[in-house]
C-alpha positions in Angstrom: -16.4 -23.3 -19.5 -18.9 -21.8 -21.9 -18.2 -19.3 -24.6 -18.8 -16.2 -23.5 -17.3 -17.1 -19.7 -14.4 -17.8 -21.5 -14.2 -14.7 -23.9 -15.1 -12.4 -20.1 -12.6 -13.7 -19.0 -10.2 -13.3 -21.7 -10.7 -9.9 -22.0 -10.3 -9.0 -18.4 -7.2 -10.8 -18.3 -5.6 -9.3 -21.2 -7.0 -6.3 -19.7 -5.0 -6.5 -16.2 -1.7 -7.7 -18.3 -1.8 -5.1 -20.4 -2.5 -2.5 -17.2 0.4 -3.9 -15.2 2.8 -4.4 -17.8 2.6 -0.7 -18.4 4.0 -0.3 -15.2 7.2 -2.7 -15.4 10.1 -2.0 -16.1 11.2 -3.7 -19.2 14.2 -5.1 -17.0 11.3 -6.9 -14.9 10.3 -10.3 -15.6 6.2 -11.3 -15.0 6.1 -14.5 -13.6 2.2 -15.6 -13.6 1.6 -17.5 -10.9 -1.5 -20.7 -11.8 -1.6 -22.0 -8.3 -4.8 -23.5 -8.3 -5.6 -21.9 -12.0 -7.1 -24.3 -14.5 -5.3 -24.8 -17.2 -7.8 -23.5 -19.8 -7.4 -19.9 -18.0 -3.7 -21.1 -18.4 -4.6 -21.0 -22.0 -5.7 -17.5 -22.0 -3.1 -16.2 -20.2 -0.5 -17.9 -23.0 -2.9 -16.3 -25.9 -2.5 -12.9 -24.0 1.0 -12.7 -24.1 2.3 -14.9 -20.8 5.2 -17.5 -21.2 6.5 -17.8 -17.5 4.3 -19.7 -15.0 5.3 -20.5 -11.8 3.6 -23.2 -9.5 4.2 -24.4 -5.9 3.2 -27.8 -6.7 5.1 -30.8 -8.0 2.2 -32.3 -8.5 -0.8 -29.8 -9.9 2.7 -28.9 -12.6 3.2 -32.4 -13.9 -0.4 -32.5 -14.7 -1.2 -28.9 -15.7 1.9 -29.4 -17.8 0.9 -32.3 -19.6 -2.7 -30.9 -20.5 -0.6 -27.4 -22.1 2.1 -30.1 -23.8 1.2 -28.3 -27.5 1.7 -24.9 -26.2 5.3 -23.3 -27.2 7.9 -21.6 -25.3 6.5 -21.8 -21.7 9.4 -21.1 -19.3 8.1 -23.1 -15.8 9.4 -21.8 -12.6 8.9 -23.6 -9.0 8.1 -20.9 -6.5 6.7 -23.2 -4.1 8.7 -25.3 -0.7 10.7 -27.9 -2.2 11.2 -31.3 -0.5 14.4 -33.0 -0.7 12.8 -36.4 -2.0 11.4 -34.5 -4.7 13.9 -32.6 -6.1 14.3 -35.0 -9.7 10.3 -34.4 -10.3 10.9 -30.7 -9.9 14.4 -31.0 -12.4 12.7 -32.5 -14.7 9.2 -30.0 -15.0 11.1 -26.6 -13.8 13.1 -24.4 -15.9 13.9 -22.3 -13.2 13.6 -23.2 -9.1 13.2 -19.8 -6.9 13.0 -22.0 -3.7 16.1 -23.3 -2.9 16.3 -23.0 1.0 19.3 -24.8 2.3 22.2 -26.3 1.7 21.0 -29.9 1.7 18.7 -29.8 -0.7 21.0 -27.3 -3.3 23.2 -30.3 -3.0 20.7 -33.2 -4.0 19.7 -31.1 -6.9 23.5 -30.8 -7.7 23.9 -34.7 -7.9 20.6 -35.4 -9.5 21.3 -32.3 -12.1 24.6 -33.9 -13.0 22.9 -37.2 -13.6 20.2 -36.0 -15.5 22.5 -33.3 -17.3 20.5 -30.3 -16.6 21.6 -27.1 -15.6 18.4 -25.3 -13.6 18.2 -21.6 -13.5 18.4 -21.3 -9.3 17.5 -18.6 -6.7 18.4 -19.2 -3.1 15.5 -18.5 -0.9 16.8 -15.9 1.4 15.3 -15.0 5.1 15.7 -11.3 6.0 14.0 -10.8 9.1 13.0 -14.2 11.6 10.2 -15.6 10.5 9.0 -19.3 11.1 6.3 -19.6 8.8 8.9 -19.4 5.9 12.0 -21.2 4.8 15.2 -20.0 3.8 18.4 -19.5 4.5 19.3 -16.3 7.1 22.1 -14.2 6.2 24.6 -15.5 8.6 23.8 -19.3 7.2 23.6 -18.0 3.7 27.5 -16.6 4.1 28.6 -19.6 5.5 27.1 -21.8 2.8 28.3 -20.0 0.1 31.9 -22.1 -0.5 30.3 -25.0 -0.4 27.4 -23.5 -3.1 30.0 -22.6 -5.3 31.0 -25.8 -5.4 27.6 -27.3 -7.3 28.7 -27.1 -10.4 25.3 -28.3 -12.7 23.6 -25.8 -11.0 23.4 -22.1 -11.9 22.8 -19.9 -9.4 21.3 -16.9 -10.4 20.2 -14.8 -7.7 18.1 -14.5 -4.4 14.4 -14.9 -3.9 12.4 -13.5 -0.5 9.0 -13.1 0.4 8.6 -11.0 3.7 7.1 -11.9 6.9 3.3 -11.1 7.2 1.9 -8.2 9.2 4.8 -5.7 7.9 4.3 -2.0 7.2 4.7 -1.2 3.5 7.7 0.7 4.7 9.4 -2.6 6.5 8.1 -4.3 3.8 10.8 -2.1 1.4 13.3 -2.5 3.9 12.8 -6.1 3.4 13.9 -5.9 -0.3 16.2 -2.9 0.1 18.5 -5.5 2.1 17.9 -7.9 -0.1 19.8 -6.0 -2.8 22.0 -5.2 -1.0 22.7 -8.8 0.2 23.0 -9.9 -3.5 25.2 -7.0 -3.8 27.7 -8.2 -1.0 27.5 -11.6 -2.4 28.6 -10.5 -5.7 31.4 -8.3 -4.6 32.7 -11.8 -3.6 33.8 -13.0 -6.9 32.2 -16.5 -6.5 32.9 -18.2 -9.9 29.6 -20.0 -10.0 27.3 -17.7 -8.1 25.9 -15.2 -10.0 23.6 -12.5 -8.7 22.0 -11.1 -11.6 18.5 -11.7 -10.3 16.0 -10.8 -7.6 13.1 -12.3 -7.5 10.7 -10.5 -4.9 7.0 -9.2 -4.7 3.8 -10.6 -5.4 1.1 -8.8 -6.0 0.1 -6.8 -2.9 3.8 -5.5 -3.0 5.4 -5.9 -6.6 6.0 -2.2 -7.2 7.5 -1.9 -3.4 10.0 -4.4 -4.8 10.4 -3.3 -8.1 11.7 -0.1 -6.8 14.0 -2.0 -4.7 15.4 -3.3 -7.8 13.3 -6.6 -8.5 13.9 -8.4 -11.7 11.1 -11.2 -11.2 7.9 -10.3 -9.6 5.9 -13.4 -9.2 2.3 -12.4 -9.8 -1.1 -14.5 -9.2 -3.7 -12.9 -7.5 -3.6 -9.6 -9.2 -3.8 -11.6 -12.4 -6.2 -14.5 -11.4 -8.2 -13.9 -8.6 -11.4 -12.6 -8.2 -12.6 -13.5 -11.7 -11.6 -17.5 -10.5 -13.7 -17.3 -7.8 -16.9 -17.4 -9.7 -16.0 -19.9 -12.3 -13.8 -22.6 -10.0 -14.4 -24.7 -7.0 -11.3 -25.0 -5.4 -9.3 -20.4 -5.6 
């Protein structure tokens, strides 16, 4: 990347972070997501204030990770489907995991975190309305699995992540997170001992403020962020 590419791009980044950061809360977290961002824009975004990235890849993290091994204080979160047989990759190069979908796999990463003697920050991946192109757990599922959750002592649960179905209105789309609150609310009232629900990670950036006045706490954010500038300067966004 040449100079003044990278100093364009720089500037328009720090430009859009500074532009929605003025609209968070301070209560909200800003989860950059670098799906398919090099890691030199990686780079910029760091210099312009970023420390949470979130991938969807086990593999693009390990190696975007090991090219931004000098950089300080990056909290990496997984925000991408999580297969069961590669749940000890994703311990070992996530901080935090916002796709925990059902109750097999939150019990592999249990065992494996107990082995390895981590303790990952955990959202469960929650399905409000039917929708097959995602996973998660639906509510009915979610309140059954719940003893046994509590139960998986190395992890720590920390709230619920959804994404909504596609083709909603922006008002479904609210309705979407409304419930989700109140979900995490209901599950709270419950007094699990290891289930917290402290966080809600929901909205991306077509619908972040939607869920940030639903009470969001993480808003996972790439396009707005990334996108069209990408285009121009890489092969494969």
């Amino acid at each position: 990347m040449s100079n003044s590419t990278r100093d364009s791009l720089n500037e328009s980044l720090c430009e859009s972070l500074q532009a929605i950061r003025s609209q968070l809360p301070v209560s909200v977290r800003l989860i950059a997501v670098t799906k398919t961002v090099p890691a030199d824009i990686v780079r910029i975004a760091y210099a312009a204030g970023i420390r949470d990235f979130g991938e969807n890849r086990i593999q693009e993290a390990a190696t975007k990770q090991a090219e931004l091994h000098d950089l300080p204080g990056i909290t990496w979160h997984l925000i991408g489907h999580l297969q069961t047989n590669k749940a000890k990759k994703a311990l070992e190069l996530f901080q935090w995991i916002h796709s925990v979908d059902n109750l097999k796999l939150a019990q592999r990463l249990n065992q494996l975190a107990g082995e390895l003697n981590f303790n990952p920050n955990i959202c469960l991946q929650v399905k409000i309305l039917p929708d097959p192109n995602k996973s998660g757990w639906s509510i009915p599922q979610l309140f059954d699995d719940l003893p046994v959750l509590n139960h998986c002592k190395n992890l720590q649960f920390q709230g619920l992540m959804t994404i909504p179905p596609f083709g909603l209105t922006q008002s479904q789309i609210l309705d979407v997170f409304n419930r989700t609150h109140e979900l995490a609310a209901e599950i709270k009232s419950q007094g699990w001992s290891n289930i917290q629900m402290q966080q809600l990670s929901m909205g991306m950036s077509g619908d972040y403020q939607l869920a940030i006045e639903a009470g969001a706490t993480m808003v996972r954010l790439g396009t707005i962020l990334f996108g069209e500038r990408l285009k121009s300067v890489t092969s494969n966004h």
